[in-house]
C-alpha positions as CSV (number, residue, x, y, z in Angstrom):
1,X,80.5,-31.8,-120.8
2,X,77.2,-32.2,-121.7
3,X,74.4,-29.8,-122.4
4,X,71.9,-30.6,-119.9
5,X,74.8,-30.0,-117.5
6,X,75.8,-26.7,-119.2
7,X,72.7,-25.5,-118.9
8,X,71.1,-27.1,-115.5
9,X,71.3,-24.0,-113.1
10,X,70.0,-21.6,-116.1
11,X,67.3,-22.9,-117.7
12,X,64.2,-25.4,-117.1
13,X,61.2,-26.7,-119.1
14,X,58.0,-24.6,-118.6
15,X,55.4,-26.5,-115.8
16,X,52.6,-26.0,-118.1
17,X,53.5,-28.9,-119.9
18,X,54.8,-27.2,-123.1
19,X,58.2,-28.5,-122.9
20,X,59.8,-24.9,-123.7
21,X,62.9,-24.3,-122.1
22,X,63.1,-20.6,-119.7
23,X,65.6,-19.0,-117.5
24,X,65.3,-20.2,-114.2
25,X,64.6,-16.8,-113.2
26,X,62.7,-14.0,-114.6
27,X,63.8,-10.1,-115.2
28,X,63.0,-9.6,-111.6
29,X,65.4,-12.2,-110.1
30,X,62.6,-14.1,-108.9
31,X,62.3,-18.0,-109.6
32,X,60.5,-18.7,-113.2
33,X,57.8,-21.3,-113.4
34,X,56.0,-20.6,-116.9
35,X,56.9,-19.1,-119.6
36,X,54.9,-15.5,-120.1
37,X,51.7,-16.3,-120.7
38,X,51.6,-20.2,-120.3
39,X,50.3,-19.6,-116.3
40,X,46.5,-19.0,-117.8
41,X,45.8,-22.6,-116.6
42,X,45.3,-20.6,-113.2
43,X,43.0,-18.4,-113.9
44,X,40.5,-20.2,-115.6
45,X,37.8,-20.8,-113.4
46,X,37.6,-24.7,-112.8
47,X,34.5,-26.5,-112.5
48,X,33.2,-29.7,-111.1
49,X,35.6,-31.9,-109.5
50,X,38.4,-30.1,-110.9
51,X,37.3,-27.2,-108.2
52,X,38.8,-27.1,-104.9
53,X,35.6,-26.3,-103.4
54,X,33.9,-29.6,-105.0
55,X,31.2,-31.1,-102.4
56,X,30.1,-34.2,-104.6
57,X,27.9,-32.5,-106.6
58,X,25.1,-32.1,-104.2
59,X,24.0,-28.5,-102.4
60,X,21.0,-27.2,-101.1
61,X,18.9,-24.6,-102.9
62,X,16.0,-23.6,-101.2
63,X,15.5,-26.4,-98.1
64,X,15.7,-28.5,-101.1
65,X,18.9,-31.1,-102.6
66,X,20.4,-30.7,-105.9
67,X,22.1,-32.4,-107.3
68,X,24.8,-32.0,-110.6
69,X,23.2,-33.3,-113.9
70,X,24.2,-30.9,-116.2
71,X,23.0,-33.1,-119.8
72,X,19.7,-33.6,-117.9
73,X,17.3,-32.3,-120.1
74,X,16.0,-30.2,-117.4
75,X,18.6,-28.5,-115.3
76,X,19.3,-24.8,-114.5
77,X,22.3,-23.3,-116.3
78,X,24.7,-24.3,-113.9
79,X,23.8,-27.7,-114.2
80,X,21.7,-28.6,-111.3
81,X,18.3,-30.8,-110.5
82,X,16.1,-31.5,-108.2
83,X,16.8,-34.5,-106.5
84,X,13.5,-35.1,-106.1
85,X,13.0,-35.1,-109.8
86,X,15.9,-36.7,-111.1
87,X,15.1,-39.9,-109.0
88,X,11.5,-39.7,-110.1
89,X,12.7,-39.6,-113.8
90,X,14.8,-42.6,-112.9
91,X,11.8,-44.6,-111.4
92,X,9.5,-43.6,-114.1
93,X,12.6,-44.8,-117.1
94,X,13.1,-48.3,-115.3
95,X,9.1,-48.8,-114.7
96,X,8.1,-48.5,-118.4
97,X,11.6,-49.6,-119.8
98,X,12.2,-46.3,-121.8
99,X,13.2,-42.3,-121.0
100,X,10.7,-40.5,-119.7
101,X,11.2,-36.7,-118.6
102,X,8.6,-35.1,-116.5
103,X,7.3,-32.3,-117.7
104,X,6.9,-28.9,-115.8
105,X,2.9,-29.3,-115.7
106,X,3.4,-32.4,-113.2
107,X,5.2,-31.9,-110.1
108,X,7.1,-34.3,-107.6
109,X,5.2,-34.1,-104.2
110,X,7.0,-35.2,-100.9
111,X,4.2,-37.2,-99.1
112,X,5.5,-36.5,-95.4
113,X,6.6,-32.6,-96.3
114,X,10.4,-33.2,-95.8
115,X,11.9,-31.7,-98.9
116,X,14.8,-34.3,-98.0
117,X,13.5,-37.5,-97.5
118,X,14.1,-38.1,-101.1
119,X,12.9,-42.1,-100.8
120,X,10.8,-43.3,-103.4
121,X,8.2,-44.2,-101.4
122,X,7.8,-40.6,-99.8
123,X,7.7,-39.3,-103.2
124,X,4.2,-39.2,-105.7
125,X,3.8,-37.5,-108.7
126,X,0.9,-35.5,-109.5
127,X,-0.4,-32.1,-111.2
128,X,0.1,-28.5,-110.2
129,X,-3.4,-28.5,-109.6
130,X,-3.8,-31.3,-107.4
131,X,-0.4,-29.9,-105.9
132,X,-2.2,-26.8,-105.1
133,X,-5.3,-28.5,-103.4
134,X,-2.6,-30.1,-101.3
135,X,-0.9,-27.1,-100.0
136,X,-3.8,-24.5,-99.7
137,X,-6.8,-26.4,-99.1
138,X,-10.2,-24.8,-99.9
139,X,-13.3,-25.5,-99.5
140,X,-15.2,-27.2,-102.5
141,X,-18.8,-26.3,-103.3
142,X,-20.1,-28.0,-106.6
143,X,-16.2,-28.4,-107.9
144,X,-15.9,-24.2,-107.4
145,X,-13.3,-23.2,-105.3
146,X,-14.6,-20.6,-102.5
């Protein structure tokens, strides 16, 4: 008699990938997956795709999409961007053949004010102060604002 067969209704290899061999069941008579302390797999929080929530990537912060970048040089701590931005980056890298990151002084303005027509030609990059002119017009008198 072998002992695999000896042993086939008493122990089992841990299903945490270890290879240890357990009891089949624990102190408690119930059935025994992991050894004690090998089940931490679980409770780590899982991110990305790994998540059973995962949506792709993209959510909506704000009327706005985002999307997951998270070694963009300018995403939020969980890793998002601006759609908006990122494709404007994009555009902006392939037109003058190298990287270029916007910076926060310039700002990505949607030319028909839907936040999620994200189509290059709805998009056009200007200043925070021409940005500003856009969205609260004011009179000018001699270049003052009244």
């Amino acid at each position: 008699m072998s002992i695999r067969r000896l042993f086939a209704g008493l122990y089992r290899r841990c299903l945490c990938g270890c290879g240890i061999l357990i009891p089949c069941f624990n102190k408690m008579g119930n059935f025994a997956q992991y050894k004690k302390g090998h089940n931490i797999r679980n409770r780590i929080k899982k991110k990305g795709i790994e998540n059973h929530r995962w949506k792709g990537g993209k959510s909506n912060q704000k009327d706005y999409i985002t999307i997951r970048k998270p070694h963009f040089k300018y995403c939020d701590k969980n890793g998002y961007v601006r759609e908006h931005r990122y494709i404007m980056h994009i555009y902006l890298s392939i037109k003058y053949n190298r990287i270029i990151y916007l910076p926060k002084s310039y700002h990505v303005h949607h030319i028909d004010n839907n936040p999620k027509n994200n189509k290059i030609e709805n998009l056009q990059l200007i200043t925070v102060y021409e940005h500003n002119l856009i969205h609260n017009p004011k009179k000018e008198i001699n270049n003052v604002l009244v």
